[in-house]
Steps between C-alpha positions, in 0.01 A plus 500: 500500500151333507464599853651839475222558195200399774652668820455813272196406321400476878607767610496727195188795617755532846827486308358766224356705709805537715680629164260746448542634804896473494490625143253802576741577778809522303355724263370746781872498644648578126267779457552639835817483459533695217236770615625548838910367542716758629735589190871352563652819412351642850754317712810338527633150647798555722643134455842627656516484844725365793341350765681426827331311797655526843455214728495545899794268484720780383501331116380622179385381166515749224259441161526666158131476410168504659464137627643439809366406864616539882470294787336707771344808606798623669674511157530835346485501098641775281447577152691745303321577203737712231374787297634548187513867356327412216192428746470869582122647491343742731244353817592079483466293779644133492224243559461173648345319744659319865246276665500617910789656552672879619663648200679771493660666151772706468745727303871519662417582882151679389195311613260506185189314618415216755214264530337305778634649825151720569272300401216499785401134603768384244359206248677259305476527130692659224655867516508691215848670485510795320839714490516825348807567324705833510673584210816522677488121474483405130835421453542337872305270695236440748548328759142255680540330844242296553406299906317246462188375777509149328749240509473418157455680152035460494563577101727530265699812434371682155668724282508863658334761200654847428198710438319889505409563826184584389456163335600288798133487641479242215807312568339201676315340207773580194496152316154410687283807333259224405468330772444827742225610310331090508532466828376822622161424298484116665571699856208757431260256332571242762436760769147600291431081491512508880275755543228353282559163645505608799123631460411212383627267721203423680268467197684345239699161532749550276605801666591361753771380336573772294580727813795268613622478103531864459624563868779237385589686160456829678794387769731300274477812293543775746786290694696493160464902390666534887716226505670643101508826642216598223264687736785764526410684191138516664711669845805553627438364815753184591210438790190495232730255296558266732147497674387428180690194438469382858100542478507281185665244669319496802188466278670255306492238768098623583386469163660213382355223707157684516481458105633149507231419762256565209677271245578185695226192523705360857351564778748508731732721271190721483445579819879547522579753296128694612609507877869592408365762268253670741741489725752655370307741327392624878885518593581761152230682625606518838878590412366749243304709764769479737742680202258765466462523838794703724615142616815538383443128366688432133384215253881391495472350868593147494475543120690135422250335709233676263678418186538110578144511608414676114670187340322271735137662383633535147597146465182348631258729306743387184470146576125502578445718158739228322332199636102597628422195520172499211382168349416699244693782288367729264674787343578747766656247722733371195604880487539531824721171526728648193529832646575379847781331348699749337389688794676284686823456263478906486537499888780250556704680230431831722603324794824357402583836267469685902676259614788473288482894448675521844795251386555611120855691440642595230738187463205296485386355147336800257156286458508485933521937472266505193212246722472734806394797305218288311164675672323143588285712714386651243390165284393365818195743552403527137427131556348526762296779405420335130380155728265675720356704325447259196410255775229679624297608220502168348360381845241863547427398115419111657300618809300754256420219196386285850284737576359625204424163449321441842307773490384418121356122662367721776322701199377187337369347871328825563357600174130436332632361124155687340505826685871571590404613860597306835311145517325321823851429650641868441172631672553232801839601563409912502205451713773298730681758553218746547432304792820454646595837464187616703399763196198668596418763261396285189164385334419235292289529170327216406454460132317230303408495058174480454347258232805310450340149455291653313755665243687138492125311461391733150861687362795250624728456711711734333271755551452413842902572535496834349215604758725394733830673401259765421368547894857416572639803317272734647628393872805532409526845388259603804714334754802597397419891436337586852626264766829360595272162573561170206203280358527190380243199285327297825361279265281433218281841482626596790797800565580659888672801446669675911480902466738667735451726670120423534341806402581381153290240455219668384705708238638148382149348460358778305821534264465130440106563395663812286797311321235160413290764347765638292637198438121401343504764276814476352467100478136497438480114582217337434440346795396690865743641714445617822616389845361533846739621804486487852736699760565437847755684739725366712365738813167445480612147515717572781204703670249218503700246643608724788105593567425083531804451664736309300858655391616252221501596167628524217441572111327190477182658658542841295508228206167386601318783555556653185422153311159572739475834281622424198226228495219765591612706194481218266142461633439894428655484161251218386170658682606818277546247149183388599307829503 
């Protein structure tokens, strides 16, 4: 119990926050739910049915409810689905869904409807079957004969719905009303995230990142709208559906590794799951042209081959997300390592409910029937959609406290404590990169306080400082009004403020005269203030050296010759306080 009570304690911001999420969730469902579920009254549940399943061997196995399975795609299935009288309304259809079949409905002899013989470059996924009913048949039956192109049943068998015609657009997400309207916003948000990211990519690290996380949610997403057979109620088209779900997965297997290539600390795992990802990112874009294109190529080409290969991405982005390989773990990589597990649970329940879905009969046990319908799908990528995202703006949250941080010691290196401008080291490093980005069109204005050892000598040191904020303020507000240039405390009395462009410079110097005089009269110190200036330009700089012949320089000599003139105005300003 005592180590239960300090796992948690542990654990206890990752465990709690995990609730909210879960909790907040729950509550969105509920109220979606009960805003937006399709009213019960709207259809009906045909739970009577006969289903007979031919096999090629001349044998056949008859069922009296919907789960059942067949061996091959040579087997023909029929359902005969009774209508009562009682059932009689004008325009229903009968509703359900057959995953890559032909179907073909009828009444007696009378061919009502069939799906998935004209389909152009035929894909797998689910058909929507709808059958219109004519009232000649309440009373009868109808009669569905279904071909199937697989060898086994993909998914299990649901409940066909006795509905309005007009209300059958809305037949694929009855009893997931919720869940449509969720995943549609994490499809368009996602989509939004990789557009943003994907601007960024260059500039900002975690980006980077970012782009692979919301390409991953954007394809796990998309893949399961197709592969439910949600994206019908956004078209009718059995090709849209299935592209859909086959584009998800062939992103699945890009994305994945590309974001786990981010999140692992091993080396060789890294550079793993970056080649793989590249890689295969190149080959979806490759196949994806050639669809557009009039190839006549189809995503469903050697699509086992594809599918093993989605596990074998899958699995190693899971296992590098559920082991990275960090010394150190903070919070996002303890919710990452929670999430990936039921993640992971969520996914091996999926697998074995497929799996089994192909098997299950009706004689088999009622919890067996009741498992294959759970949606563990469903769980699987609000997990995985709660991990990543909670993931990554813990870790965005991490990277930005770093760097807030950084550039708040960069603040303190670079910053005069009594004047609040940029120090001797923050001019140093501009100047720098003055020179090494060869700017040309800049001057330099030499300024200097005059009397200072004299204020500190007679009022104080603390005087001495307020002359100096005092000049300091002035530059400031001169600087920063006219030029796009910085300034910065050299020293002592001494400030070196860069105008760009360089026809600024003057401007700057007078404004700095104007704003100390202000500054006087509102202070009225009773000390002097004044300050002599110098200004030198880069081209005349530049100029001279090319007239004696020598090429190198840099703002070091535009430094010097304004120190030159700034001295020779100090000499003017006394000869005047002398007359």
């Amino acid at each position: 119990m005592k180590r239960i009570s300090l796992t948690f304690k542990k654990h206890q911001t990752t465990i709690l926050l995990f609730s909210a999420v879960i909790l907040g969730l729950c509550l969105l469902f509920l109220l979606l739910d009960v805003i937006g579920g399709i009213d019960k009254s709207k259809y009906k549940e045909l739970t009577d049915m006969v289903i007979k399943v031919e096999h090629q061997d001349g044998t056949t196995e008859t069922f009296t409810s919907r789960v059942f399975n067949f061996r091959s795609n040579e087997d023909v299935i029929t359902i005969i689905l009774p209508l009562d009288e009682e059932f009689r309304q004008h325009h229903q259809s009968i509703n359900f869904f057959f995953y890559n079949s032909v179907v073909r409905a009828y009444y007696k002899d009378t061919l009502l409807v069939s799906y998935g013989e004209n389909i152009s470059r035929h894909m797998i996924g689910h058909i929507k079957v709808s059958i219109p009913i004519p009232p000649e048949a309440y009373g009868d039956e109808i009669r569905v004969q279904i071909y199937p192109r697989l060898n086994v049943l993909e998914d299990a068998f649901r409940t066909p719905l006795l509905m309005k015609e007009k209300d059958a657009a809305f037949f694929p997400v009855i009893g997931l009303e919720a869940f449509y309207v969720v995943f549609n916003a994490i499809l368009i948000f996602s989509f939004l995230g990789i557009i943003i990211f994907a601007f960024l990519y260059k500039t900002v690290d975690v980006a980077r990142e970012g782009t692979w996380l919301m390409m991953l949610i954007f394809a796990v997403t998309l893949w399961f709208l197709g592969n439910s057979g949600m994206l019908y109620v956004i078209t009718a088209s059995e090709d849209i559906n299935a592209v859909g779900e086959y584009v998800g997965m062939f992103l699945i297997f890009t994305a994945a590794p590309l974001y786990a290539s981010f999140e692992t600390e091993r080396p060789m795992l890294k550079k793993y799951l970056a080649v793989a990802g590249i890689v295969l990112f190149v080959v979806f874009w490759v196949c994806f042209i050639c669809y557009i294109l009039p190839t006549g190529f189809n995503y469903v080409w050697h699509l086992r081959q594809w599918q093993a290969l989605q596990i074998v991405m899958a699995f190693s982005a899971l296992i590098s997300l559920l082991f990275p390989g960090k010394k150190k773990k903070n919070l996002s990589d303890h919710v990452m390592s929670y999430g990936f597990s039921a993640v992971a649970l969520f996914g091996v329940l999926e697998q074995v409910r497929i799996i089994i879905s192909a098997h299950v009969t009706e004689e088999w046990p009622m919890f067996m029937q009741r498992f294959i319908e759970i949606h563990f799908a469903i769980l699987l990528i609000l997990a995985l959609v709660i991990t990543l995202f909670t993931s990554y703006a813990i870790k965005v949250k991490y990277v930005l406290q770093k760097s807030l941080r950084e550039q708040h010691l960069e603040m303190l290196a670079y910053t005069d404590n009594l004047t609040d401008i940029g120090n001797r080291q923050y001019l140093q490093k501009k100047l720098n990169e003055l020179d090494q980005n060869r700017e040309k069109d800049y001057a330099i204005i030499f300024a200097d306080i005059d009397y200072l050892k004299y204020v500190n000598d007679n009022f104080g040191h603390e005087a001495g400082d307020e002359l100096i904020k005092m000049v300091a303020a002035a530059i400031k507000e001169a600087v920063e009004g006219n030029s796009k240039g910085f300034v910065g405390r050299n020293g002592g009395d001494e400030f070196i403020c860069v105008a760009i462009p360089a026809r600024t410079a003057e401007g700057i110097a007078q404004d700095i005269r104007k704003n100390l005089e202000e500054i006087k009269r509102q202070e009225n110190p009773p000390f002097p203030v004044s300050v002599s200036i110098g200004i030198a330009h880069y081209r005349e700089i530049f100029t001279q050296t090319n007239f004696l012949g020598r090429r190198t320089i840099d703002s070091s000599n535009v430094i010097k010759l304004a120190d030159e003139r700034m001295y020779k105005d100090k000499c003017i300003q006394k000869q005047k306080l002398q007359i």
